[in-house]
C-alpha positions in Angstrom: 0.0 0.0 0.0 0.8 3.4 -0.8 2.0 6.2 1.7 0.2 9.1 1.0 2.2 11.9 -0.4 4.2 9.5 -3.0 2.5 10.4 -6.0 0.6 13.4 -6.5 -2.7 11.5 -7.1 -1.9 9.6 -3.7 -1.8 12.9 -2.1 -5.0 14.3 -3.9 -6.7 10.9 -3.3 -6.0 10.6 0.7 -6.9 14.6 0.9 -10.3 14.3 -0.3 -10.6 10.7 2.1 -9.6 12.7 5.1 -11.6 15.9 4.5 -14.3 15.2 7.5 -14.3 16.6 11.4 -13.3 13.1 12.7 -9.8 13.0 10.5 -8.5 16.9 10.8 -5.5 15.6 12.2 -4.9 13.7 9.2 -6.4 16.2 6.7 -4.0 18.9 8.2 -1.1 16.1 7.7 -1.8 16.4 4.1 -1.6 20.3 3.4 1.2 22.7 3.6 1.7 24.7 6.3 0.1 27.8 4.4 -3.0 25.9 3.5 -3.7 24.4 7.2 -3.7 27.8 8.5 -6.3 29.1 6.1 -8.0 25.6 7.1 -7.7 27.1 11.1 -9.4 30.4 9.7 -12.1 28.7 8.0 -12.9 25.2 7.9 -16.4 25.2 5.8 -14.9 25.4 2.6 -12.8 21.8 3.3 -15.1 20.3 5.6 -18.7 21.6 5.1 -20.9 23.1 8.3 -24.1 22.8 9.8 -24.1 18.5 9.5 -23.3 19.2 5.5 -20.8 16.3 5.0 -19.5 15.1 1.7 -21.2 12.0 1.0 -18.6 11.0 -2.6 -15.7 12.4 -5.0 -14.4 11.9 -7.6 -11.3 12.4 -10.1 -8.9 10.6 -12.5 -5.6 10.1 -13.7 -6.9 13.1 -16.5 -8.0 15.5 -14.4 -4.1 15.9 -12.8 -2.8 18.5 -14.8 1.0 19.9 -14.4 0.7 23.9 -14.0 3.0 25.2 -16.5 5.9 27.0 -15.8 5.9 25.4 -12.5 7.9 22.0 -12.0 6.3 20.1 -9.5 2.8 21.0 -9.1 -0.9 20.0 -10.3 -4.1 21.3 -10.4 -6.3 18.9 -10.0 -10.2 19.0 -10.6 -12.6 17.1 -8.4 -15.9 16.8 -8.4 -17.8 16.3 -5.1 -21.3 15.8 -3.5 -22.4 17.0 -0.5 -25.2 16.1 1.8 -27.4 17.0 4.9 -29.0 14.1 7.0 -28.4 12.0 4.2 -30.5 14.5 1.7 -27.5 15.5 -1.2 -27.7 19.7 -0.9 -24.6 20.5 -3.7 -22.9 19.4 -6.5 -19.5 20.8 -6.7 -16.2 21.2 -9.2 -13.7 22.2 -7.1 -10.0 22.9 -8.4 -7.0 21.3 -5.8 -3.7 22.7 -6.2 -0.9 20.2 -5.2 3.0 20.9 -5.4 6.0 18.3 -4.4 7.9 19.6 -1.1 11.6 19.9 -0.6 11.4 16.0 0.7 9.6 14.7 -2.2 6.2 14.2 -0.9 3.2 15.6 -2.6 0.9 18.2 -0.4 -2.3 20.0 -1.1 -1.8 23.6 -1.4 -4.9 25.4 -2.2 -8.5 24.6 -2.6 -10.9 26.7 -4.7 -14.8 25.9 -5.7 -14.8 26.6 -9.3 -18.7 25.7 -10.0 -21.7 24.5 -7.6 -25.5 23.6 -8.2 -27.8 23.3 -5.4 -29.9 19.9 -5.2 -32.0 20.0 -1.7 -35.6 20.0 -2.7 -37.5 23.1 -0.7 -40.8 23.0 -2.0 -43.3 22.5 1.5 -45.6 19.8 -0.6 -48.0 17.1 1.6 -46.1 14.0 2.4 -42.4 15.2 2.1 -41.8 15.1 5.5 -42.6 10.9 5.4 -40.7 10.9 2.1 -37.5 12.5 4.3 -37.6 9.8 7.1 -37.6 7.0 4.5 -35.1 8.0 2.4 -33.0 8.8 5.5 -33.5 5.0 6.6 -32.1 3.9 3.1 -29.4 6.1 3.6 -28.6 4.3 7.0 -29.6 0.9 5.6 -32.5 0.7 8.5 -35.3 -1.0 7.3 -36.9 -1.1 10.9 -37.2 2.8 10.8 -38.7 3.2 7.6 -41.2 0.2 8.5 -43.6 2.6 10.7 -43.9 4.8 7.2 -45.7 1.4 5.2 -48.7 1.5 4.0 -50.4 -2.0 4.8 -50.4 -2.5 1.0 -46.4 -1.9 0.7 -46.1 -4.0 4.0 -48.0 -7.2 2.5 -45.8 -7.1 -0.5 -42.7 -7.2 1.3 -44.5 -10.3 3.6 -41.8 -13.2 3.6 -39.8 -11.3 1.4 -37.3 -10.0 3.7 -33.7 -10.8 1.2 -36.1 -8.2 -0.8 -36.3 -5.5 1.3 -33.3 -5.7 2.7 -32.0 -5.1 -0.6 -33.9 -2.4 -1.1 -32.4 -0.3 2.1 -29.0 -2.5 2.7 -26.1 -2.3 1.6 -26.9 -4.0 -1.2 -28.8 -1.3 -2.8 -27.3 0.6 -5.8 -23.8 0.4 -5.6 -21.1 2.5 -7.7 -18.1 0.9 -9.6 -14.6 2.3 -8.4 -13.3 1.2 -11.4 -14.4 3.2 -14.0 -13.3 5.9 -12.4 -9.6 4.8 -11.5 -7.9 5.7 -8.2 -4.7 7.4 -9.1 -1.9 6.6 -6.2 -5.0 5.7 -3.9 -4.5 3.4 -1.3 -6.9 0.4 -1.1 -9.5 1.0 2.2 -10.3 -1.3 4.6 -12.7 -3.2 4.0 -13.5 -3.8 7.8 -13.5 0.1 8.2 -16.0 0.6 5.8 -19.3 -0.1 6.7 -22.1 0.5 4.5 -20.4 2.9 1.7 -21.7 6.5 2.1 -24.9 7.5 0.4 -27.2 10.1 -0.3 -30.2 10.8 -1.6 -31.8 13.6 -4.0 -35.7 14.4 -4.0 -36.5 15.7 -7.9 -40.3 16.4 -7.5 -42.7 15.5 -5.1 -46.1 15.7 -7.1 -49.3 15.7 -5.7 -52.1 13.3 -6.8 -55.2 14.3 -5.5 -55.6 15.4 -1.6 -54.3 11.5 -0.5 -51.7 10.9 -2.8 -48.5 12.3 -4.0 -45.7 10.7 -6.7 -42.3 11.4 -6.4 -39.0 11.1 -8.4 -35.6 10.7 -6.5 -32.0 9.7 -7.2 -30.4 7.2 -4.9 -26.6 7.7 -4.8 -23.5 5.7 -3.1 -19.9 6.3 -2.8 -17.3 5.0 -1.4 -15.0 5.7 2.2 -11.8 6.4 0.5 -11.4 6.2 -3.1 -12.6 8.4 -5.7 -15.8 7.0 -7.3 -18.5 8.1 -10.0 -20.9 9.9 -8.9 -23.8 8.7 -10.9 -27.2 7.6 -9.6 -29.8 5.3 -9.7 -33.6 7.3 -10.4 -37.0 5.6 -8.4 -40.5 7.0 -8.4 -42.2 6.6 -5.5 -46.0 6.8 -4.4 -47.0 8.0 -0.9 -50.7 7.9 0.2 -52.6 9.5 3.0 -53.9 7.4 5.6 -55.9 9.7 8.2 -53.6 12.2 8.9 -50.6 10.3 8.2 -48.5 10.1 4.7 -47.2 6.4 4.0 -45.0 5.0 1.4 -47.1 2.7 -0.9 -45.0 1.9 -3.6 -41.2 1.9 -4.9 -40.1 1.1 -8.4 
């Protein structure tokens, strides 16, 4: 496995990995001196705020380009998605600058959003609020907290089908290839650190049906811990109906 720091995509790869408030030490590791004290001033731009986390990144071996007239350093582009309580909130390019040190090893020193579209859905429409708490649930591959959001007719098609269901929250849900992407210089993670691979979800439309019933259209997406990945998605529609006063998921295709 390689140290990070070797190879400039090494560097880039374990900068974006560590870019979260439970690894600053190792983030901060992976900067120059300048950059981690612009990091101390401001910390948003590398590791979000208010629980806005990124949930996947990506880059390849083409997106590492040498900055001319200057030996030794890249400019790397990166695309990355962000979340909130597992609902994705931004899609961002950002541009990484990286330049070898005196000792050889490869540091991140700057970090500059160069474009950024806005995803969270805001429209207050009946039956969102349910539509939240499921998706969250997938996102945590918990099918017992999404179960209190069935409607009796969803529940009774799921009866005895548990592999099924399972499948539809687990981790074995949509996953990404890493390989079409590439990891340049990226170490290999852990698979026993790992966990269910990070996800996110994206509400398109919510449209309502009626006064008891409501379609909508979401993207499910998953990443992984610590290697660049695509970040493409898989789309659903799902229907929600109201029962009384409660909104219940009725169907998912």
């Amino acid at each position: 496995m390689e140290e990070p720091g070797v190879t400039a995509g090494g560097a880039l790869a374990a900068f974006m990995a560590a870019r979260d408030y439970r690894s600053i030490r190792t983030l901060k590791a992976l900067m120059t001196p300048a950059l981690a004290a612009r990091y101390d001033h401001d910390s948003a731009p590398f590791n979000g705020k208010r629980n806005i986390r990124i949930a996947a990144f990506d880059f390849s071996e083409r997106d590492l380009k040498p900055v001319k007239g200057t030996p030794g350093a890249y400019a790397a582009t990166v695309r990355t998605l962000w979340e909130e309580q597992g609902e994705a909130v931004e899609r961002r390019v950002e541009t990484i600058g990286l330049a070898q040190q005196p000792n050889g090893v490869w540091r991140a020193v700057s970090l500059e959003r160069s474009t950024s579209e806005y995803l969270r859905y805001n429209d207050a429409v009946n039956g969102v609020t349910t539509l939240r708490l499921v998706l969250r649930a997938w996102r945590k591959g918990d099918v017992a907290a999404a179960k209190p959001y069935f409607s009796a007719a969803f529940a009774k098609r799921y009866q005895g089908r548990d592999d099924a269901l399972n499948a539809l929250f687990g981790a074995s849900g949509p996953a990404v290839s890493i390989a079409a992407s590439g990891s340049p210089g990226a170490p290999a993670p852990s698979a026993a650190a790992t966990g269910l691979p990070p996800a996110a979800f994206e509400i398109v439309e919510l449209t309502p049906k009626g006064e008891a019933a409501a379609v909508a259209m979401i993207r499910l997406y998953r990443g992984t811990r610590d290697r660049p990945s695509p970040i493409d998605n898989s789309e659903h529609i799902l229907r929600l109906v109201r029962i009384g006063p409660k909104w219940l998921l009725d169907a998912w295709d």
